[in-house]
Every structure is written in structure tokens, then in C-alpha cells.
C-alpha positions in Angstrom: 0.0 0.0 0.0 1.4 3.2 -0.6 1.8 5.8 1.5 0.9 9.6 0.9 1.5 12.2 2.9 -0.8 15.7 2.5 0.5 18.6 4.2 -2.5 21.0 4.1 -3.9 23.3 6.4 -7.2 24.3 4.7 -9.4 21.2 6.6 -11.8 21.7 3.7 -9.2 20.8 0.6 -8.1 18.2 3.1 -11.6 16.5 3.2 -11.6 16.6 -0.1 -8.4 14.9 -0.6 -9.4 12.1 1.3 -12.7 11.6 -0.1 -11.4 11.2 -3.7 -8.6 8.9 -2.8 -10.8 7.1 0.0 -11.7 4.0 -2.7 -8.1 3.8 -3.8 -5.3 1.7 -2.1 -3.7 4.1 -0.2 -2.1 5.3 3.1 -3.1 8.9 3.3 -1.3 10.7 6.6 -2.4 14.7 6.6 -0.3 17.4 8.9 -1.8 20.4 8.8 1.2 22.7 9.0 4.9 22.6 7.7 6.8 21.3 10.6 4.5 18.4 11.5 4.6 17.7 7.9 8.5 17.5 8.2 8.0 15.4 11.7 5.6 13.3 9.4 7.5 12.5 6.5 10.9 11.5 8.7 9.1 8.5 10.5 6.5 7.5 7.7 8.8 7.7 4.7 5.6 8.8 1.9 6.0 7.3 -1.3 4.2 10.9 -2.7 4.3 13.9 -0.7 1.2 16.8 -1.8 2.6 19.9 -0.3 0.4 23.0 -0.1 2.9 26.1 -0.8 0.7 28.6 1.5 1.5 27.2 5.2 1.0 28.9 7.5 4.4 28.3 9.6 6.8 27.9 6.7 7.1 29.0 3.5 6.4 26.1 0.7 10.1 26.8 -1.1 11.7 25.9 2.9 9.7 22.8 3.1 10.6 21.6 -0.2 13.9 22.1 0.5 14.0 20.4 3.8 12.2 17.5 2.5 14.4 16.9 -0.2 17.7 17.2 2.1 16.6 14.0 3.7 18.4 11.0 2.2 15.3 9.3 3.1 13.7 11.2 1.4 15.5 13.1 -1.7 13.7 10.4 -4.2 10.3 11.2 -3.0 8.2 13.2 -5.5 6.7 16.3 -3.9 3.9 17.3 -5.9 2.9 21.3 -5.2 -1.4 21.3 -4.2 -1.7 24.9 -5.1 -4.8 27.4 -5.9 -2.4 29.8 -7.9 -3.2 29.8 -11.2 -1.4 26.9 -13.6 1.2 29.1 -15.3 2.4 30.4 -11.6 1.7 27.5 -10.4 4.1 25.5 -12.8 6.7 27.8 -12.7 6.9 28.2 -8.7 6.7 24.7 -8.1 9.8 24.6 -10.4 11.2 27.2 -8.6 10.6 25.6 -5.3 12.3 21.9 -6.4 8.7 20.6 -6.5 8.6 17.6 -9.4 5.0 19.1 -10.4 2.1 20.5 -9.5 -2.0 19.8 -9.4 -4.4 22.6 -9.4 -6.8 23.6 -6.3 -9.6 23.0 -6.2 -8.6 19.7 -7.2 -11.3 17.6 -9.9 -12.3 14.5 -7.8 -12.9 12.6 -10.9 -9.0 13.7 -12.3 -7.3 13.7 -8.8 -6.7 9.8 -8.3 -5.4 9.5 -12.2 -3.0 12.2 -11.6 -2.1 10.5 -7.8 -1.0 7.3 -9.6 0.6 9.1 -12.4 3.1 10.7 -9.8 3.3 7.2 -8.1 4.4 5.7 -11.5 1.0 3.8 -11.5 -0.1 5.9 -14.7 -0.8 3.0 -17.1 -2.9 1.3 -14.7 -5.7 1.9 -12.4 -5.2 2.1 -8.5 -6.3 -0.4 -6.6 -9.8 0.0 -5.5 -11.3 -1.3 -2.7 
């Protein structure tokens, strides 16, 4: 089962998440701010990582960084959650060392296709239950 982690303090987009990946195979963990989200992903080790870049307690550039300075963790694919629109959005989560980047408010019908896309799953459904 894979594991993601979400780090998102809006509860709503957080719901959200969760309820369009609830009939998939996965592990979904959810820290609602940038240093339990760094606390998180050190003892879970996340297969995907969905960062929101507006945290309240550390700036989404800082986190990225951090994350990606773990061994543990440098191989992990952070994957920028972000409500700026998709040219910003792009070019800042390039800028902040993310490896892409999924538009808020995210389409429950697209959400789990682009999930297993970043997991390498792309060519084949997720599990369901």
C-alpha cells in the first residue's frame, strides 16, 4: 500500500483529498502545517508527498527544500497542491524543487489518475477497494 503524505492546512481541501482517494489503495497521513509535515515525513517515509505552498508556519520553497535534504527522502516526489493559477503555479513549483504540480480545487474525478501518475501507477488503475 502506498503511503501519501498531504500537508494542508485548509481542513476543507483536506476533506476533499481524502474523499477522492478514500476508494483507492492508499495510506493517506495529513499534517496540517509545515513542521508536523517535516515530523511526518521522517518517520512515515511517503511514497508521494502533496505539499500545499501557503502554510501557515513555513514557507512552501523551505519545506521543499528540507524534505528533499533528507536521504530518506530526496527520491520522493513532492507534488505542489496549489490554488495559484497553472502558469504560476508551474513555474513556482519549479522554482521551489517541486517535481510538479495539481491545481486547487482539485477535480475528484482527475485527482486519483494524476495520484498514480506521480506514483508511476499511470498505465494502470489504482487499486480500488
Amino acid at each position: 500500500m502506498k503511503k501519501i503524505l498531504l500537508i494542508e492546512d485548509d481542513a476543507a481541501s483536506a476533506r476533499l483529498v481524502r474523499r477522492a482517494l478514500e476508494r483507492y489503495d492508499y495510506h493517506l497521513l495529513h499534517a496540517a502545517d509545515g513542521e508536523s509535515g517535516l515530523r511526518t515525513a521522517e518517520e512515515e517515509h511517503p511514497d508521494l508527498i502533496l505539499l500545499d505552498l501557503g502554510l501557515p508556519d513555513l514557507e512552501g520553497q523551505t519545506l521543499a527544500t528540507l524534505l528533499k535534504a533528507m536521504p530518506q527522502l530526496s527520491s520522493v516526489p513532492i507534488v505542489a497542491v496549489t490554488a495559484w493559477p497553472a502558469y504560476t503555479a508551474e513555474r513556482m513549483a519549479r522554482a521551489y524543487g517541486c517535481d510538479g504540480y495539481i491545481s486547487k480545487p482539485i477535480s475528484p474525478r482527475l485527482f486519483p489518475s494524476q495520484i498514480a501518475d506521480y506514483l508511476g501507477e499511470g498505465d494502470d488503475e489504482p487499486a480500488q477497494h
